[in-house]
N, C-alpha and C positions, 0 to 999 in steps of 0.2 A: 293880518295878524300872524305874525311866528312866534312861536312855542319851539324853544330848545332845552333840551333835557337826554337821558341815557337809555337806552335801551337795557331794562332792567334797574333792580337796583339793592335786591338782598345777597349779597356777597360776601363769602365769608373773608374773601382776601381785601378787601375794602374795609375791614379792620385796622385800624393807622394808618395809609392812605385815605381814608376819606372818613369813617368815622372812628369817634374814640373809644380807647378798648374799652372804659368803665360804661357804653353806651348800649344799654341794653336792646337786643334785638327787635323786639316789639314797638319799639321808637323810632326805627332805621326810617321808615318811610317817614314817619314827622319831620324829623333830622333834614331830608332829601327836600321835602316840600318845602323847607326854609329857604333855600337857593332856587329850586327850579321850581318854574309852574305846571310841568307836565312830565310825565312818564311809561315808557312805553311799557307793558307787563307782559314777560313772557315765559311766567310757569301755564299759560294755558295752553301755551304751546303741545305741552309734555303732558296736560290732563286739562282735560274739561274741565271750564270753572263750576263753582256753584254760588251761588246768589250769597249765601251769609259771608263767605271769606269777601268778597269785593265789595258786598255793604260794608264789613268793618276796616276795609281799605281807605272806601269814601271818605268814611267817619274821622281817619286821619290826615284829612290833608284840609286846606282852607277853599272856600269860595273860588271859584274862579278856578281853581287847578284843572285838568285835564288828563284824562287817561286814555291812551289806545291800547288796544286790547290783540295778541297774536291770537290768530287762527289754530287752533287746537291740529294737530298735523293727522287726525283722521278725517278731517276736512280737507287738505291740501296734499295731505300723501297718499291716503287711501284711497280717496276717491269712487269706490265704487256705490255711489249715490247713498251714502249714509244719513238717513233722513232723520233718524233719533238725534243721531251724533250732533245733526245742525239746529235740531229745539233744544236740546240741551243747551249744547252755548248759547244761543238768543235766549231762555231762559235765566241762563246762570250770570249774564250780564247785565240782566233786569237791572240792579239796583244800580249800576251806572247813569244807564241810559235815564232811570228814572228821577236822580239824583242832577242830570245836567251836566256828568262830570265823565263822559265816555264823546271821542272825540271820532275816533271812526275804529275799525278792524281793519289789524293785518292779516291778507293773507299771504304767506309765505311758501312760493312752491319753489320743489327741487330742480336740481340739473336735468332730473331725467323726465319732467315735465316740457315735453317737447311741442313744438309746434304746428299739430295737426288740426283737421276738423274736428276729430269728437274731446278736444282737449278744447278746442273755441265753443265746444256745445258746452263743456263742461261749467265753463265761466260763466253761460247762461244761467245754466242748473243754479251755480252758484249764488250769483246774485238773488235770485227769487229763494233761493233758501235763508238767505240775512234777512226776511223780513222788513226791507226798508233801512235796516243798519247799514249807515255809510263806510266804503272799504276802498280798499287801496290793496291793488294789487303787486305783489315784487317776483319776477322773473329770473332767476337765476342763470338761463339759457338765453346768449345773445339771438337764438333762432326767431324769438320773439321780437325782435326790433326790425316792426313793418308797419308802414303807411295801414297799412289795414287793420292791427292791430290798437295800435291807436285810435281809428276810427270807432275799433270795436267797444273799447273800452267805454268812448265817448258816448257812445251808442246808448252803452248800459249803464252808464253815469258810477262809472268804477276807476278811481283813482289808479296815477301808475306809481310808483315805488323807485324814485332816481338811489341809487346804490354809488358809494366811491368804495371799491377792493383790489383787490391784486388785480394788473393789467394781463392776466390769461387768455390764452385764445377758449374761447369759448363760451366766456363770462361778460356779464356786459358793460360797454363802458360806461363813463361818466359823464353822460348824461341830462340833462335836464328838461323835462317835459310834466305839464301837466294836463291832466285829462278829465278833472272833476275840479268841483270846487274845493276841494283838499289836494294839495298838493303835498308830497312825502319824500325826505331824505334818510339814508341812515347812511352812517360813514362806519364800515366792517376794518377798517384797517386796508393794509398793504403788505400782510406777512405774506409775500406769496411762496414761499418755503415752505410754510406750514396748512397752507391751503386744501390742497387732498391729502396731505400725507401727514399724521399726527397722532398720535397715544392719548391725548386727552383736548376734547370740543375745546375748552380756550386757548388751545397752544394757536388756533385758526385766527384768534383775535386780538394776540397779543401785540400791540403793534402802538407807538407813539409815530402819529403827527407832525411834522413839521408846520412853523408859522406856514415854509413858501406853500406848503401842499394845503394847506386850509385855503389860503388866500384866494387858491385857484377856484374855488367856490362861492367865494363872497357874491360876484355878481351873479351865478348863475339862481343863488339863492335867492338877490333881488328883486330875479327874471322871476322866480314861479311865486314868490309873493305879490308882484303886479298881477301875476295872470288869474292866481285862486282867492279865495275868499280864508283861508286858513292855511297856513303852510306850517308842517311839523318837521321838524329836522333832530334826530337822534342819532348819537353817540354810540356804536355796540362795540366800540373795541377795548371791552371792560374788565380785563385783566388789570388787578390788581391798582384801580380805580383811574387808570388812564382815559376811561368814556370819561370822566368830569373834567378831567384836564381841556381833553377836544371840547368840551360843550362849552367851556368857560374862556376858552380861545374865539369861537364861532360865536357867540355872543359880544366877544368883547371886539371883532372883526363888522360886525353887523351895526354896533352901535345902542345896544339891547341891554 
């Protein structure tokens, strides 16, 4: 099964690109559920959820929809064994998980998450702190791309996170591997101009697509849907509604 959809989806520059002005804000996600069946959310990235906003999320979308959920980044940035911080989120996602409509968590760690032992302890930590909530891990440091990490992953039944962005030394390529029975893509763009260096988070994302450079995905996407039981693939290069464009290219490339 693949599920393609955006990375996020309450934008206010997605006003006439993707929805219409008279289209009042509190509808935007009904609006979204009409085309896709799944969506990545990631204001919990920037706050802890809490259970009534994601219950009234539920409540908008149909049967069948899907949601992954980012990693709140006192989880993934902070790190120093924030044990509140992790029943929170497992709490504050209750109504998903309870609901049948929470597909796994992202966690999303920085560049300067390196690849050490107590960084590989840390993912243990981690896992046993999701409670059983399935996750997917994304790397931003190529340091991370080792036989053994992959093992590790498997080990702990922790999904990896294949990324297409700017081809920087440092960052990792493109990739396709999976490591649990969820397999996960997000496609960040290729502004690699705007990458480290930029006055405002979406100048990093602003970025269309070409068919050729989609294309180049097609099979690898087919590879990790043979291999997992669920394959998600999200669109984050959402400036000014260009992730729907990608998603509706990558769907219509897939045959979906």
């Amino acid at each position: 099964m693949i599920y393609i959809g955006t990375s996020g989806y309450s934008y206010d520059d997605w006003v006439g690109p993707v929805y219409p002005a008279d289209l009042p804000k509190r509808e935007w996600l009904a609006f979204y559920a009409r085309e896709f069946q799944t969506c990545e959310i990631n204001f919990t990235y920037y706050r802890l959820p809490d259970a009534r906003t994601l219950a009234a999320m539920a409540a908008k979308v149909p049967e069948g929809f899907v949601f992954t959920v980012k990693a709140s980044q006192e989880l993934t940035h902070g790190r120093e064994d924030p044990e509140e911080a992790f029943l929170t989120f497992v709490a504050g996602i209750g109504p998903l998980i309870e609901q049948q409509k929470l597909g796994c968590v992202l966690a999303q760690f920085p560049y300067s998450f390196h690849h050490t032992a107590e960084n590989r302890d840390y993912l243990r930590r981690f896992r046993d702190r999701m409670q059983g909530v399935p996750t997917v891990i994304e790397f931003r440091n190529r340091a991370w791309l080792q036989a053994e990490v992959f093992e590790l992953l498997r080990e702990l039944g922790l999904g990896f996170c294949c990324v297409d962005e700017p081809r920087l030394k440092g960052l990792m390529p493109p990739i396709a591997v999976a490591t649990s029975p969820i397999a996960y893509v997000r496609f960040h763009g290729r502004n690699a101009s705007k990458w480290w260096q930029h006055e405002n988070a979406w100048e990093r994302y602003d970025y269309t697509y070409t068919l050729e450079e989609l294309q180049e995905w097609e099979p690898k996407i087919r590879s990790l849907d043979a291999q997992a039981e669920t394959t998600f693939v999200f669109a984050n290069n959402h400036w000014q509604g260009q992730a729907v464009g990608t998603a509706r290219q990558l769907r219509l490339l897939l045959g979906l």
